[in-house]
C-alpha positions as CSV (number, residue, x, y, z in Angstrom):
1,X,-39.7,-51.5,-189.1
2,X,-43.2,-51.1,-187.9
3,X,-45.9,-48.0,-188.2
4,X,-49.3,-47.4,-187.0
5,X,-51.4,-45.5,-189.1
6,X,-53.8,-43.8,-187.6
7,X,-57.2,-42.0,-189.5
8,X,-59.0,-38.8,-187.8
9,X,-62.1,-37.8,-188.5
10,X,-63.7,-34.8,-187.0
11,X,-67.5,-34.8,-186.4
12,X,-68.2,-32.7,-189.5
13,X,-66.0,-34.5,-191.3
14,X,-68.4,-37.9,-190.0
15,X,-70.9,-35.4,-190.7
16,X,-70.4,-34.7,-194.7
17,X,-69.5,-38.1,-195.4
18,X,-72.9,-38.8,-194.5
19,X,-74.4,-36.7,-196.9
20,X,-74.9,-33.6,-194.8
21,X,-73.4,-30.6,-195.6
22,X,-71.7,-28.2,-192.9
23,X,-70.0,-24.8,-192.7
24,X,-66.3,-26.9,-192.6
25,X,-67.3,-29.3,-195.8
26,X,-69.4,-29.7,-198.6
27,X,-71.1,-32.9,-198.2
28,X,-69.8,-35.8,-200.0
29,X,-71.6,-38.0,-202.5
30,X,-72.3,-41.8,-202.5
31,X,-70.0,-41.7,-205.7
32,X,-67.0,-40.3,-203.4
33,X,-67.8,-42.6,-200.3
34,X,-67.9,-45.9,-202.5
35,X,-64.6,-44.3,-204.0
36,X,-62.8,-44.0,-200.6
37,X,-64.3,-47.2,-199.6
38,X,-62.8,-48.7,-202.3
39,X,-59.2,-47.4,-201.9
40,X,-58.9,-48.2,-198.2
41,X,-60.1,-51.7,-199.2
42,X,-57.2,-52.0,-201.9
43,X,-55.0,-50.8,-199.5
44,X,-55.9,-53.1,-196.6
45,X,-55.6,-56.0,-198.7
46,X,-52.3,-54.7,-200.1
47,X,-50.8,-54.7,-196.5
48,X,-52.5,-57.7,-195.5
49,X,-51.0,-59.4,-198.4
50,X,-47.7,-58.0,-198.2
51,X,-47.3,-59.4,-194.4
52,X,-47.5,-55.8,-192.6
53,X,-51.1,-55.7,-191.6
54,X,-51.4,-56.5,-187.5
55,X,-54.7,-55.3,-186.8
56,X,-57.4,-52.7,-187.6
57,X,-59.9,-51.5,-184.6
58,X,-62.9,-49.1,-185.2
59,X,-63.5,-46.4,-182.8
60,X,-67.2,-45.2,-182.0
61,X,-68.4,-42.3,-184.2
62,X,-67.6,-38.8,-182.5
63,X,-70.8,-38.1,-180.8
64,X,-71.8,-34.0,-179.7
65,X,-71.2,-33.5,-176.0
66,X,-73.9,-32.5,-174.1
67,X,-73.7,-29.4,-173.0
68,X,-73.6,-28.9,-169.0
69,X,-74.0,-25.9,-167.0
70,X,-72.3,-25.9,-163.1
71,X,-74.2,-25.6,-160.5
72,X,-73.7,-25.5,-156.7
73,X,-75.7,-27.0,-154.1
74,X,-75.2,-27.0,-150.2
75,X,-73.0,-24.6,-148.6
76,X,-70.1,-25.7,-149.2
């Protein structure tokens, strides 16, 4: 039997890991990030050891869209 498991992040979530605070989160300390650093390490290596790790890919960071307002030009 195989899984994928998959880790979301939201941008304020990215956002209070990195120390900011926001109206969703309270923002985390470098205690907590070197914590869940730490577990996700242990964990890797568990799989990895165990035979079931395949692969682990980073996405880019969630970045704010830009906001764009329509416009028309020519006559059509």
């Amino acid at each position: 039997m195989k899984y994928m498991i998959m880790h979301y992040a939201s941008q304020a979530d990215i956002d209070a890991m990195a120390g900011k605070e926001t109206a969703a989160d309270p923002a985390w300390t470098p205690e907590e990030v070197r914590t869940m650093g730490e577990f996700t390490g242990r964990w890797t290596a568990e799989l990895v050891e165990s035979g079931e790790f395949v692969d682990a890919a980073g996405l880019a960071a969630p970045v704010p869209s830009l906001k764009r307002t329509p416009t028309c030009s020519g006559s059509g």
